[in-house]
N, C-alpha and C positions, 0 to 999 in steps of 0.2 A: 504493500500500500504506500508505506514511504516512498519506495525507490517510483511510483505513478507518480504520485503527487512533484517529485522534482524533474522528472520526465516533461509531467503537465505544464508547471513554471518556465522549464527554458524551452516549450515550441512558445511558450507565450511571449517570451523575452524575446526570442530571436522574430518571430512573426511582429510583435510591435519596434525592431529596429531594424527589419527591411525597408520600412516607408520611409523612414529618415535618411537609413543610407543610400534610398533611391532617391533622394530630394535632391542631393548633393548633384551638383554639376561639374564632371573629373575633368582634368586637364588633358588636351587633347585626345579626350574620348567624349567631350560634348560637341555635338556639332550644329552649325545653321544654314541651311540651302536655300542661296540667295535667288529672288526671281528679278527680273529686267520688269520695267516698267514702261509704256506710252503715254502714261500721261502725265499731264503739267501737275508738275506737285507746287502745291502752294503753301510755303513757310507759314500756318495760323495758328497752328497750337492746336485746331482744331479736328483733323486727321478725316475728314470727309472723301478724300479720295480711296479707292475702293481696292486699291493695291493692299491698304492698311488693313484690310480685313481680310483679306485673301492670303497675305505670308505670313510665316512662322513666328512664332512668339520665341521672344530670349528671356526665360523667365525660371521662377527656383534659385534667387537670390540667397546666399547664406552669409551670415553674421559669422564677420569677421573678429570687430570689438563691438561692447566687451567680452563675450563668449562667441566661441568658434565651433560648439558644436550643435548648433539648431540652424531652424531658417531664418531670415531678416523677417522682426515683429510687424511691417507693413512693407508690401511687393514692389517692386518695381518691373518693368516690361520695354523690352526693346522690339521694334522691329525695324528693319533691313529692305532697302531697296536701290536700282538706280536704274540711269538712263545713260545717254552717250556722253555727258559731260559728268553730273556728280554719283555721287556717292552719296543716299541720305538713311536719317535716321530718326525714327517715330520713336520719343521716350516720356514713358509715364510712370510718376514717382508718385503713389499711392500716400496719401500723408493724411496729417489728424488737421485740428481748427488751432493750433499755438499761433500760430506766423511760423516767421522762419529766422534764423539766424546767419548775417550776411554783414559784411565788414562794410560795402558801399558799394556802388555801381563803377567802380573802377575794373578797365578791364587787368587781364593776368593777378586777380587775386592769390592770397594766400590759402591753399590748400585745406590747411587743415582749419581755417578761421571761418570758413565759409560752407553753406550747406551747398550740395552741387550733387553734379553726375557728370563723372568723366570716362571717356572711351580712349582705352590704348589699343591701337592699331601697330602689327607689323604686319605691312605689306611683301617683304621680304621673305617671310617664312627662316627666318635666320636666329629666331629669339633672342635677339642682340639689338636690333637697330628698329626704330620706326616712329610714330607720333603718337601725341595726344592732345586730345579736343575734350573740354570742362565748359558746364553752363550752371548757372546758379538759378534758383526758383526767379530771380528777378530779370535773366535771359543776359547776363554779365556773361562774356567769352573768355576764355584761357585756352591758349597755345599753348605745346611745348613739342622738341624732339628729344628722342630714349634714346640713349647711350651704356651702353655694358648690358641690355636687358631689363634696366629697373631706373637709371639715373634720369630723373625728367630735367630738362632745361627748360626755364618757363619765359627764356628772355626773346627766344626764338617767335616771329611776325607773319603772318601768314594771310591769305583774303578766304575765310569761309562767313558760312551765313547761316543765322537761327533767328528762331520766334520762338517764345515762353507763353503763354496762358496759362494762369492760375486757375483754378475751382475750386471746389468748398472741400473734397477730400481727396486733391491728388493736383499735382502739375505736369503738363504735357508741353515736352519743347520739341521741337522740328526745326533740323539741323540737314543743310546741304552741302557738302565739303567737294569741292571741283578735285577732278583729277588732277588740274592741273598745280593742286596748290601743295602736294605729296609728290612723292619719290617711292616708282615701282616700277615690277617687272610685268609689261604685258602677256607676260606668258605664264605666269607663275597662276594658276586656279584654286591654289589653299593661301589665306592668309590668316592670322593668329588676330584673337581679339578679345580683348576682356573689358569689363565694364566693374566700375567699380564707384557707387555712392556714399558720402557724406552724409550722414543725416541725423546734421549737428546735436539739434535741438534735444537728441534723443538720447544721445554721444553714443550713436551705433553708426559701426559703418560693415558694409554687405559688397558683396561680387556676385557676381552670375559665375563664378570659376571659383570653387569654394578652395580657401587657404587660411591656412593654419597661421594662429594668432604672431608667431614668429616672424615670420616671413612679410615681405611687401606686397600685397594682393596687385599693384601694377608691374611687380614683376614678368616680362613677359613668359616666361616657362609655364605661371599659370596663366594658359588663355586657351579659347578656345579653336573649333576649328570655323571658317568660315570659307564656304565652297561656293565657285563661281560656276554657272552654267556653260560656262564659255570660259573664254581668254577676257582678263578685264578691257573695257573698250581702252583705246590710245589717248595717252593727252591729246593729242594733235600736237600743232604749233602752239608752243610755251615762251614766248617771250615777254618780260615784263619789263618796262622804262618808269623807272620813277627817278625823275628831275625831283631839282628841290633848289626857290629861291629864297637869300635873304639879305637885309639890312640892320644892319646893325650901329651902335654908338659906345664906343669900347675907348676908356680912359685910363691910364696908369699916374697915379700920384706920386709913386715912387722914385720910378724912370720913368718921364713923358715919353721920352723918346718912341715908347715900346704901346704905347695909347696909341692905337690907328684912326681915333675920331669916327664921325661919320666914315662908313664902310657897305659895299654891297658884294656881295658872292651868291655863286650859282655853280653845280654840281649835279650828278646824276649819281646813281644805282644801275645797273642793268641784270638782268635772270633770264638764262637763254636755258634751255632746256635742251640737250644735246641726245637727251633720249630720256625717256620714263623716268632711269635712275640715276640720273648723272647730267651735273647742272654747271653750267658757266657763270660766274658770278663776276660783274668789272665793276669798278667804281673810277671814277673821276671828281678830283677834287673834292673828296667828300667833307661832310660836316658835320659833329657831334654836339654841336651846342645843346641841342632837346635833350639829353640823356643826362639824368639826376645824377649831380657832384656825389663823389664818396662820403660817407660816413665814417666823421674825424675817428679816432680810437686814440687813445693814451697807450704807447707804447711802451712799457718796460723793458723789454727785450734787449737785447744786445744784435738783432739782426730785426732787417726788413719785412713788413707784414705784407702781406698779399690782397688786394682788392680785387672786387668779381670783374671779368669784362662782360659790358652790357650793350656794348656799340654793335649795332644789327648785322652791320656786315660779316663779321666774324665769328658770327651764333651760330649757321648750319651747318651741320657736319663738325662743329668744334671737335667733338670728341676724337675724331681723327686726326687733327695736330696738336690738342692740348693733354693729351692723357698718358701722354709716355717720362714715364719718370715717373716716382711717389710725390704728392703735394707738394714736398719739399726741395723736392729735387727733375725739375722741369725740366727737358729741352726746349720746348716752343711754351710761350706765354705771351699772349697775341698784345697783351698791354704795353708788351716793349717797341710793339711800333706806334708812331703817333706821340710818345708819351714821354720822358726822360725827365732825370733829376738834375737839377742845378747844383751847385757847388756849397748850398746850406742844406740841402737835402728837402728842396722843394719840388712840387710835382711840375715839371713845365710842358705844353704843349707844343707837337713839332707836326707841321701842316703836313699832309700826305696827299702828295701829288696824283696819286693814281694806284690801281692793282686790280687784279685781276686771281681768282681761286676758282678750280675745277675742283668738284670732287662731285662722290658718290659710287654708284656700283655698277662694273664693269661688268658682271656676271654675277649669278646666284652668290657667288661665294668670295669673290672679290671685292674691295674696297679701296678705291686711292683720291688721294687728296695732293694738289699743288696748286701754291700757292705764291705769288711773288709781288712785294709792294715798294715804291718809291717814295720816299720824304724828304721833303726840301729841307735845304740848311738853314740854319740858325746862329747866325755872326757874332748874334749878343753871347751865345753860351759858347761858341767857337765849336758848334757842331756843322760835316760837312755832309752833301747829298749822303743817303742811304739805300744800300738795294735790300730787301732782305726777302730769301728766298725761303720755302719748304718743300721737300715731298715726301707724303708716307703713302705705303700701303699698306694693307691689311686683308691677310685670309684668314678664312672660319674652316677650323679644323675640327673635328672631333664632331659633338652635335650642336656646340656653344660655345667653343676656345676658340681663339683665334691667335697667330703668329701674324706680328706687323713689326715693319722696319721706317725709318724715321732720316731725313738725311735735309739738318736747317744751317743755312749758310746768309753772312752777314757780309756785305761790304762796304767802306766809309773810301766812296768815291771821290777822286780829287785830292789825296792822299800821296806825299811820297813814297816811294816804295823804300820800303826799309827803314822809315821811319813810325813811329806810335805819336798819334795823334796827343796824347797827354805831354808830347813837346813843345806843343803847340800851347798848349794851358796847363802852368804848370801847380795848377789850382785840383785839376782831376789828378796829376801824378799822384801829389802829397795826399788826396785821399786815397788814391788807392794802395797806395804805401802803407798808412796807418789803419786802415778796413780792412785791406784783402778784396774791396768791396768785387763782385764779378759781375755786380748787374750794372753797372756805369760806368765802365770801361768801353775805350773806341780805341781797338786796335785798328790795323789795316785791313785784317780778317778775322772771320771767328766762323767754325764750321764746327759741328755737332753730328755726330754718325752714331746712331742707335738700334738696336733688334729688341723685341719683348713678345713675351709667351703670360696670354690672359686666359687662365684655367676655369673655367664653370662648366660643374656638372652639370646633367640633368637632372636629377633628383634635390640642386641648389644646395650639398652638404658639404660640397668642396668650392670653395674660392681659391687663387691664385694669381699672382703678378712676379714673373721674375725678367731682369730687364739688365743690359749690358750698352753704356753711350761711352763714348770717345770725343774730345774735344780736341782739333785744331788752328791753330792761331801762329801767328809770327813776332809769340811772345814766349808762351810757355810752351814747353819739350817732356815734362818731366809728370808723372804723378796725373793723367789727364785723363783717369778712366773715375766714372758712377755706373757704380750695380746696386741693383736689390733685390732681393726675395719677402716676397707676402703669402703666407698658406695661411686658411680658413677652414677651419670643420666646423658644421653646424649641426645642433637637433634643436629639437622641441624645448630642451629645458637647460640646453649648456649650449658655448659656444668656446670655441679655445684658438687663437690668433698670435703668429707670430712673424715680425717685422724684423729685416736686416737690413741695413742702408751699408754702403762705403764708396765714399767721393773720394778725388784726388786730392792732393794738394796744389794739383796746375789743372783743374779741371776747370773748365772755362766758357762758360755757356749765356754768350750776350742777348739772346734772343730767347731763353727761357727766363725761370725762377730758380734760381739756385742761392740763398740769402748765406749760405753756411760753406765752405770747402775743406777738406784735411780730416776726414774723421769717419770712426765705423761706429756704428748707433743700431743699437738692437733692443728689442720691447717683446715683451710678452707678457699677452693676456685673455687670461680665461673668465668665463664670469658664466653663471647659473642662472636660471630666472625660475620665482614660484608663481602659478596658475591659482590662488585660494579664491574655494568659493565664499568670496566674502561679496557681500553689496555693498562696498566703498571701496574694495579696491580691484582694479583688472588684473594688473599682474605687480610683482616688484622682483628685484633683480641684484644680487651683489655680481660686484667686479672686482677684479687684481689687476693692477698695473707694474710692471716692475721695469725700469728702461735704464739702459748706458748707452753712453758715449764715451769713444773713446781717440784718442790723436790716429792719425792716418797709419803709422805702425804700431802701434797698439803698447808703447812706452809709458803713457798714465790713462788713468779715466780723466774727466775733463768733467761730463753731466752725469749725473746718479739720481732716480727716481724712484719712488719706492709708492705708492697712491691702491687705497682701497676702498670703494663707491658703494653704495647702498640709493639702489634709486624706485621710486613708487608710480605707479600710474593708478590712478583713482577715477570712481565711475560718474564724478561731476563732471569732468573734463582736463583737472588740474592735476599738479605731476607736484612732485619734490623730490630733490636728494640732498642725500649729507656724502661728503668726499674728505678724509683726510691722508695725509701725503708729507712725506719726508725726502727732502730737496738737496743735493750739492752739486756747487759750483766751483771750477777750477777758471780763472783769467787767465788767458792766454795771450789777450791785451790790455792796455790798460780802458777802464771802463766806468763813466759817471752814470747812474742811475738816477741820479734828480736832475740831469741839468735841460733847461739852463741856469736852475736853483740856484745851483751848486756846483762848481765843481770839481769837488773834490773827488778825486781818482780812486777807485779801487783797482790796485796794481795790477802786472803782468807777474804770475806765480802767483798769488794769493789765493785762497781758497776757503767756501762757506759754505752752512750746514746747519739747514733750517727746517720746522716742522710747519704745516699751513693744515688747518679746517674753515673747510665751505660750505656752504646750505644754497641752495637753490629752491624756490617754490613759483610755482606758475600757477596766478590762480582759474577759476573756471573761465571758459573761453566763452561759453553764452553769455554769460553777463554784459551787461552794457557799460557797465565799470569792471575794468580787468588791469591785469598788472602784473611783474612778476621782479624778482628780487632775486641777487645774488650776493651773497655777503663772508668773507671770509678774514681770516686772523689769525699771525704768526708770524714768524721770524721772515727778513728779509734781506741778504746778505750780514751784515755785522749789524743788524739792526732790526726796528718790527714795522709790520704794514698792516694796517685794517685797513679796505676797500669795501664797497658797497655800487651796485650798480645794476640796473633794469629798465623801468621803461612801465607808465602808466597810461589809461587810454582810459576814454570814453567815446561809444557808440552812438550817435544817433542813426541809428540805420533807416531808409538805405543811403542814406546820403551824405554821408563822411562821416566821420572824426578826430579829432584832437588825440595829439600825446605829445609826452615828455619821455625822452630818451637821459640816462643820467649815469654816471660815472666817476663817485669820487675816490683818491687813492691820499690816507693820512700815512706818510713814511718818517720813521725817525731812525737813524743811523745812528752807527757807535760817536763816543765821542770828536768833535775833529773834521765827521765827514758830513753833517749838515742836517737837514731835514727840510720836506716839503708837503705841500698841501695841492695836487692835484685835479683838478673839476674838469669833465664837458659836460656839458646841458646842450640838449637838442630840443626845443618842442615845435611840433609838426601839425598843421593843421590840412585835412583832406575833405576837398570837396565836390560832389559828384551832381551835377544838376540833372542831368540826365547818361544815359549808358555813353554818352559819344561827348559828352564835355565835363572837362575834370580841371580842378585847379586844385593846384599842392603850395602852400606854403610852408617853408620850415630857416629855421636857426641852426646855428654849431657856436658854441664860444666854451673855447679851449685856452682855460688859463696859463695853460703851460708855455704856447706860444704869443696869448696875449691876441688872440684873432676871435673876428665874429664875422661868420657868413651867413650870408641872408641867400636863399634861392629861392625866390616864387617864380611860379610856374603854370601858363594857361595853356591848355590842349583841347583844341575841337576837331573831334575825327567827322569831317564833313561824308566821308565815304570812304569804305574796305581798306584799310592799309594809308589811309588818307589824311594830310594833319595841318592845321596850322599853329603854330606855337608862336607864343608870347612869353618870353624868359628875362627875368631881371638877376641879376646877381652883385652881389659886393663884398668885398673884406675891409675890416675897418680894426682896429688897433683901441679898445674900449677906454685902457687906461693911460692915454696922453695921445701926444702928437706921435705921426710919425717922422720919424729923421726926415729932417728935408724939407718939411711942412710944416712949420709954423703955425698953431691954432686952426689946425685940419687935421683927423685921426686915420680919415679913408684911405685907404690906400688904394683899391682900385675898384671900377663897378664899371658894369656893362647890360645894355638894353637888346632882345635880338626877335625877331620880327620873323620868323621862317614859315616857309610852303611848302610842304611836302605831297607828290599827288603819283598814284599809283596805278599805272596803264598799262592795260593787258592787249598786246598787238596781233 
C-alpha cells in the first residue's frame, strides 16, 4: 500500500511538471516560420491588418528575475512579418492599470531604468555579432549593435520606425526595421532571435528563450530559431548621405589667438552598402560638437583613465578594432584620433580631415575591418599631419570562438626621418621622460601587430581571451611585446576567473590605450552566488579578489591586492554591497596624490600598505526619488581617505529629470606630505517635450582644477537619423580671475548652430 501511495505521488509530480517544462521555450529548439506579406502595414499600435492574425505567435515568456523557474506573471506576444523592404514586428505587453515606469522620452534610454521590450537579432546565424531594437510603453527607441554574443552598444544610430498605443491592460507597439538599416546575409534562411522584457514596475523581467537567473537573457546563445520561407529579400541599393551644416561663435580668453570668432563648417557622412554585410563608411571633415562632453572624475590614480567613445562614426563594427587587448591594455582606441593631450595634460581637439572604414562580413564566417583616417596639424601644440591606419580580421571557429589578427599603424607626416618629433617640443620629451607616458608620444612611427583566440562555449561555461601584440617604432627595440590570458568557468551558483596581463617595457602602442608598461599582473577570482527563497531578496553573492603586479622581470611586486565582496540584489529593485580590501603600493616614480594641493612627492622606492571598507546601496529604481551612495574609509598611502560619492535624481516622468552627480574625496597624509579636500558636483537637468525634442542641461565644477563647465544642449530630430542642434558650452575659473584676464574668470565659451539630415539615395 505504501510502496502505491508513492508510486501515486511521483506520476502526480512528474504529470504536474510536464506542463511547466513544456512552457519553457529551449534555445535553439524553439522555432518561428516567418510568412511574407502584400500588404501595407500601417505602424498604429493597432494590428488590423490580417497578416496579424494569420502568423505564428512568439509566446510562453519565462521569468527571468526575480525567479527563473515559472512563466512571466502577465504574457507578452510577438508576431513576425515582412515584405521587400522591412522587416516588422506586432508586440503586445499584457500589463495591469499602475502606469508604467520610464526615465523620459529621450531616445537610447537606460536599460535597466526603463520598462520596455527589446528584440536581439543575429542575422548572421554566428551567435556572436548582430542588433538590437528596444521600445518603451511611451514608443521611446533604442538602438544598439552585439558584440562577443551578449555586449550591446547603445551609442550605435540607425533609421527604423515604431508606433506604441496604450490600453487599459496591455500595450501594442508596431515596429518596421528596413533591410537596409542591418547587416546580412541574403542567403542565410535561419537567423537567431530572442526577445527579452522589462517590466519595471513589477521588477520582473521574462524572455521568450527561457535563461537561467545567471546568465544574460540577450545573450545571443539563448535565442531562438527564426526560418525564412525563402532567401531574405536584398537591400537593394544602400547608400546613405548625410551632410551636416554649421555656424558657430567660438572665443578663447586665455589664448585669443586660438578663438576663431564667428565660424561656418560643413561636412558629410556617407554608408555605401557594398553588399548585405559589409559597408563603406567615409567621412569628410566631420564634426562632433553635438556629442555630450565627458564626465569630469577625480582621479587618484597614478595613470590615465579611459572615457567611452560616442562619436557615430566609429560605433559600427567597433568591436572589431576596439576589442583586442584587455581594457587595459588596447591596440586600437578610436579616441586617439581627433583627440590628444596638451602639455598640462588637457584634452585638446585635432580636426580630422577625412576617412574612410570598410568593414563587416565577407562570408558566413569571416569578418574584416579597415580603417584609415587623416588629421590636420596643430602648430599651437607643434603637432604634425596624421595618417592612422587599421586592419583586423576575424574568423569564427568552433561554434562561437573566433581567431582575429589586428595590424594598427600611425604616421606623423612631415616628419624628419630619423628624427622624434619631441625634438621639436621639448615640453613632450620631458614628459615623456618622467611618465613613460605611451599614449602622447609622436614618434615618426608606431605600428602595432596583434593575433587573439576568443573562447565561448556553447553551453556559455567557458569564456576565454588569450592575445599576443608586438609594437614597432623608430624609438624602442627592446621589451615591445603585450600578452594575456583570460579563462572563465561558469555554473549556476559559482563562477571562478583568472587574468594574466604582461607588457613590455618598450611596448609602445600610440593608437591604442595602454596607461601602464613594464609589468606582469595577475588576478584571480572566484565568487558563489545564493538563490534564497526569501521575498526581499533575489539573489546575493560573495566574491575573492586576490591580484599582483609585478616589474617586467618579475625582481619585486610593485601592486598587491587582497578584496572580499558581499553583494545583494533585492526584490524592490535596489542592490547593496559591502567590499573590504587590503592595498600595497610600490613607486616606481616619484608621485603626488593631492596635487595641485600639494606637492609633496611620494618617492621612487617607497612603498604603502593600507586597508579600505566600502558600502554601496542603490536604492529602488521605480521610485520617482532615487539615489545611490558609495562610501568608503581607510588608509591611503602614509595617510587616511574617506570618500563619499553617487548621484541623486528625481523623476517627473515622462518628461525628464533632475540630478546631482557628487564626489567628494577628504585625504590627510603623514606628517610633511599635506592634505586635501576634493569635490565635483554635477547637476543635470533633462528634458523631453516630446519623443523627437530633448534639451539636457548640466554643470561639472571640479575643485581640484578650479573649473566649471556648463553644457546645454537642444536636439530636435525633425526626421529618422535627422537633427538640428543648439549647443552652448563654457569653462570658467569660479575662484578668481584667470591669468591674463583681469576681472574676467571665463576662460572660454562657444555657441554652435548644426544641421544634421539623413538621405537615403
Amino acid at each position: 500500500m505504501k510502496t502505491a501511495q508513492q508510486y501515486l505521488i511521483l506520476v502526480y509530480f512528474i504529470c504536474g511538471f510536464l506542463p511547466l517544462s513544456h512552457a519553457q521555450n529551449q534555445a535553439q529548439h524553439t522555432e518561428y516560420n516567418l510568412q511574407q506579406t502584400k500588404e501595407n502595414i500601417v505602424l498604429d499600435g493597432e494590428l488590423n491588418e490580417s497578416i496579424w492574425q494569420n502568423t505564428e505567435v512568439a509566446t510562453d515568456f519565462y521569468m527571468n528575475i526575480p525567479q527563473d523557474d515559472r512563466p512571466a506573471s502577465l504574457e507578452s506576444e510577438v508576431r513576425m512579418t515582412y515584405d521587400e523592404k522591412n522587416f516588422y514586428f506586432a508586440i503586445t505587453c499584457f500589463d495591469g492599470q499602475e502606469g508604467y515606469v520610464v526615465q523620459s522620452l529621450r531616445r537610447d534610454w537606460d536599460w535597466p531604468l526603463n520598462e520596455n521590450f527589446s528584440i536581439y537579432l543575429d542575422p548572421y546565424n554566428d551567435f556572436t555579432n548582430g542588433f538590437s531594437f528596444g521600445i518603451t510603453p511611451y514608443g521611446v527607441q533604442r538602438e544598439g549593435t552585439i558584440d562577443e554574443g551578449v555586449n550591446v552598444n547603445e551609442d550605435w544610430d540607425n533609421k527604423w520606425y515604431s508606433h506604441v498605443k496604450r490600453y487599459e491592460d496591455r500595450w501594442i507597439a508596431e515596429i518596421a526595421i528596413p533591410f537596409k538599416s542591418i547587416r546580412y546575409s541574403d542567403e542565410n534562411k535561419i537567423w537567431n532571435m530572442q526577445f527579452f522584457r522589462n517590466h519595471l514596475k513589477r521588477n520582473e523581467r521574462s524572455s521568450w528563450i527561457a535563461v537561467e537567473q545567471q546568465f544574460t537573457p540577450s545573450a545571443l546563445t539563448f535565442s531562438g530559431k527564426i526560418l525564412w520561407p525563402e532567401n531574405p529579400p536584398p537591400a537593394g541599393t544602400n547608400i546613405s548621405f548625410i551632410p551636416y551644416a554649421l555656424g558657430n561663435y567660438d572665443k578663447n580668453y586665455i589664448d585669443p589667438e586660438l578663438g576663431k570668432g564667428l565660424n561656418a563648417n560643413a561636412g558629410f557622412d556617407a554608408k555605401i552598402g557594398l553588399s548585405p554585410s559589409l559597408n563603406l563608411d567615409l567621412t569628410v571633415n566631420p564634426d562632433f560638437s553635438q556629442v555630450e562632453v565627458d564626465r569630469q572624475v577625480i582621479n587618484l590614480s597614478r595613470f590615465e583613465v579611459q572615457f567611452p567613445e560616442r562619436r557615430q562614426f566609429f560605433l559600427e563594427n567597433a568591436d572589431l578594432f576596439s576589442k583586442f587587448g584587455f581594457p587595459h591594455a588596447r591596440a586600437f582606441f578610436s579616441r586617439r584620433i581627433g583627440i590628444t593631450t596638451d602639455t598640462l595634460g588637457r584634452s585638446e581637439q585635432v580636426p580630422i580631415l577625412g576617412g574612410a572604414r570598410m568593414s563587416g562580413k565577407i562570408n558566413e564566417k569571416l569578418r574584416i575591418g579597415v580603417l584609415n583616417m587623416l588629421t590636420d596639424k596643430r602648430d599651437d601644440l607643434q603637432l604634425p599631419y596624421q595618417n592612422y591606419s587599421v586592419l583586423t580580421i576575424q574568423q569564427n571557429v568552433l561554434k562561437r570562438s573566433n581567431v582575429a589578427f589586428v595590424f594598427a599603424n600611425k604616421e606623423n607626416l612631415g616628419i624628419e626621418k630619423g628624427k622624434d618629433i619631441s625634438q621639436y617640443n621639448p615640453q613632450i620629451a620631458r614628459r615623456e621622460i618622467h611618465n613613460k607616458d605611451t599614449t602622447t608620444s609622436y614618434k615618426l612611427y608606431n605600428r602595432v601587430i596583434g593575433a587573439e583566440f576568443n573562447l565561448f562555449t556553447e553551453d556559455t561555461r567557458w569564456a576565454g581571451d588569450f592575445y599576443y601584440q608586438r609594437s614597432f617604432d623608430n624609438w624602442n627595440k627592446n621589451g615591445t611585446y603585450n600578452h594575456g590570458t583570460f579563462i572563465r568557468y561558469q555554473r549556476r551558483n559559482y563562477s571562478v576567473r583568472w587574468v594574466h596581463t604582461a607588457i613590455g617595457d618598450g611596448f609602445n602602442a600610440e593608437m591604442g590605450f595602454v596607461p601602464r608598461v613594464g609589468y606582469n599582473q595577475g588576478s584571480f577570482s572566484p565568487s558563489y552566488i545564493f538563490y534564497p527563497q526569501n521575498e526581499k531578496i533575489i539573489n546575493h553573492s560573495l566574491s575573492l579578489n586576490v591580484s599582483y603586479t609585478s616589474d617586467s622581470d618579475f625582481s619585486r611586486i610593485t601592486d598587491r591586492s587582497f578584496s572580499l565582496s558581499h553583494d545583494f540584489d533585492f526584490t524592490n529593485t535596489s542592490s547593496a554591497s559591502i567590499d573590504v580590501s587590503r592595498n600595497y603600493q610600490y613607486m616606481f616614480f616619484d608621485f603626488s596624490p593631492i596635487a595641485p594641493f600639494n606637492d609633496s612627492l611620494l618617492l621612487q622606492g617607497t612603498e604603502y600598505e593600507w586597508n579600505v571598507i566600502k558600502v554601496d546601496y542603490i536604492s529602488d529604481r521605480r521610485s520617482v526619488f532615487t539615489y545611490n551612495a558609495s562610501l568608503s574609509y581607510g588608509g591611503f598611502y602614509n595617510g587616511q581617505r574617506f570618500n563619499v560619492n553617487g548621484n541623486i535624481g528625481y523623476r517627473f516622468q515622462p518628461f525628464g529629470s533632475f540630478s546631482i552627480r557628487y564626489d567628494y574625496n577628504s585625504i590627510q597624509l603623514a606628517e610633511g606630505f599635506g592634505d586635501a579636500n576634493f569635490y565635483l558636483i554635477g547637476p543635470r537637468l533633462d528634458l523631453t517635450m516630446t519623443d523627437a525634442i530633448f534639451f539636457t542641461g548640466f554643470a561639472q565644477y571640479n575643485n581640484r582644477f578650479d573649473n566649471v563647465n556648463y553644457n546645454l544642449r537642444f536636439q530636435w530630430r525633425f526626421a529618422p537619423a535627422s537633427d538640428i542642434f543648439l549647443v552652448y558650452t563654457e569653462n570658467f575659473a569660479p575662484n578668481g580671475p584667470v591669468d591674463f584676464i583681469p576681472g574676467d574668470n571665463t576662460k572660454n565659451r562657444a555657441l554652435i548652430l548644426k544641421l544634421t539630415y539623413w538621405l537615403n539615395l
